[in-house]
C-alpha positions in Angstrom: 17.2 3.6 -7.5 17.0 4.7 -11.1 13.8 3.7 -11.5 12.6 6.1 -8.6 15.1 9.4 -9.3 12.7 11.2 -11.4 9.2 10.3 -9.7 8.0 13.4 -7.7 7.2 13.8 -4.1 2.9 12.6 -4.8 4.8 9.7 -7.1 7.0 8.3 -4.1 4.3 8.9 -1.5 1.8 6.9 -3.7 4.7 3.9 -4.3 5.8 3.9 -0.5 2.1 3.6 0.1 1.1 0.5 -2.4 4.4 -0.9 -1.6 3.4 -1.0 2.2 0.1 -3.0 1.0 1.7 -5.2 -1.3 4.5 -6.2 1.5 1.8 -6.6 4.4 0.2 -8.4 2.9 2.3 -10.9 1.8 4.2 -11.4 4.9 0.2 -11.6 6.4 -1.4 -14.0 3.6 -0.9 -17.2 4.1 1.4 -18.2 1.0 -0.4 -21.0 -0.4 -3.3 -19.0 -1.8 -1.4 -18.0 -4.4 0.1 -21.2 -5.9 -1.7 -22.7 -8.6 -2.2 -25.9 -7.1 -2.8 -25.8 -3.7 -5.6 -26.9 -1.9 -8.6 -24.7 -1.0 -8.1 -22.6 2.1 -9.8 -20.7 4.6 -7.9 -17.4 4.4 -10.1 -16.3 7.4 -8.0 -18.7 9.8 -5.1 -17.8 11.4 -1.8 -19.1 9.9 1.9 -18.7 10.7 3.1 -14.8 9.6 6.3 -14.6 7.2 9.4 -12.6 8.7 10.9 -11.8 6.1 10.1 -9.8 2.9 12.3 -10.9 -0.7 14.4 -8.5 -2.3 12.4 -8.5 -4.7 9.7 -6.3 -2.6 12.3 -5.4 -0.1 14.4 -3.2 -2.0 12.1 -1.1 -3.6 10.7 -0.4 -0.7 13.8 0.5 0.8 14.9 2.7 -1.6 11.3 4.7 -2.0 11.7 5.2 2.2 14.8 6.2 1.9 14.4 9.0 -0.9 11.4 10.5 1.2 13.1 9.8 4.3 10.8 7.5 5.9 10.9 4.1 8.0 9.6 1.3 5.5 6.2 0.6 6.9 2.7 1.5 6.6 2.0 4.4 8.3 -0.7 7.1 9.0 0.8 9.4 6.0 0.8 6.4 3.5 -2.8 5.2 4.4 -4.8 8.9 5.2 -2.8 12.0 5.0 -1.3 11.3 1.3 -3.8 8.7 0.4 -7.3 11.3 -1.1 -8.2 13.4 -4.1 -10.3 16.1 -5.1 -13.6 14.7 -7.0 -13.5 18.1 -8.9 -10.4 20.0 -8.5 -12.5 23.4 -9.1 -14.8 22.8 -6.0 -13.5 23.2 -2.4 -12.7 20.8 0.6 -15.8 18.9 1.2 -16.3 15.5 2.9 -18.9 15.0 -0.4 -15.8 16.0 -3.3 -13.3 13.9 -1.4 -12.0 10.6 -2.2 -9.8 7.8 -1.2 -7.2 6.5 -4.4 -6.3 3.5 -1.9 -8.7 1.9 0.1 -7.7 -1.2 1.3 -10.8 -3.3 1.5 -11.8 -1.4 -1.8 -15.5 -0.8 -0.3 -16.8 2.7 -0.4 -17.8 2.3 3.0 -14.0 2.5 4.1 -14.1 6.1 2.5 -16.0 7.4 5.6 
């Protein structure tokens, strides 16, 4: 909770939002991609979904939702209404001086 007191409202929208990312996809990945030795797998096949997130991705989590009283999941604000910038802050609200800061395939195709 310290950690988070001072962040402003863009700040915590911007952590809820990577935090619901990071958390999705580990409870959707299947876990042994990211031990060092595991076998070779096809992360394009289905696999058994984790239930439960650790504290350690949990609680921060948690605690951002809470301060910007929010449920803890990914949701509409976190992935489009909080989730663009202005190219150039100077020129107006055009499609063409818009981008995304999160995209989550990270393709610029996913921007329109």
């Amino acid at each position: 909770r310290r950690a988070i007191r001072d962040l402003s409202e863009g700040q915590l929208e911007s952590l809820h939002s990577m935090l619901g990312y990071v958390c999705l996809a580990y409870l959707h990945s299947p876990p042994e991609i990211y031990e060092q030795d595991a076998e070779p797998v096809n992360i394009m096949s289905s696999c058994q979904p984790l239930d439960t997130l650790p504290p350690w991705l949990s609680r921060p989590w948690l605690c951002v939702s809470e301060k910007l009283e929010r449920r803890p999941m990914l949701d509409y604000a976190g992935c489009v209404l909080n989730n663009w910038e202005r190219i150039d802050p100077r020129r107006p609200l055009v499609p063409s001086n818009l981008r995304l800061l999160r995209r989550f395939t990270g393709l610029v195709d996913e921007e329109w």
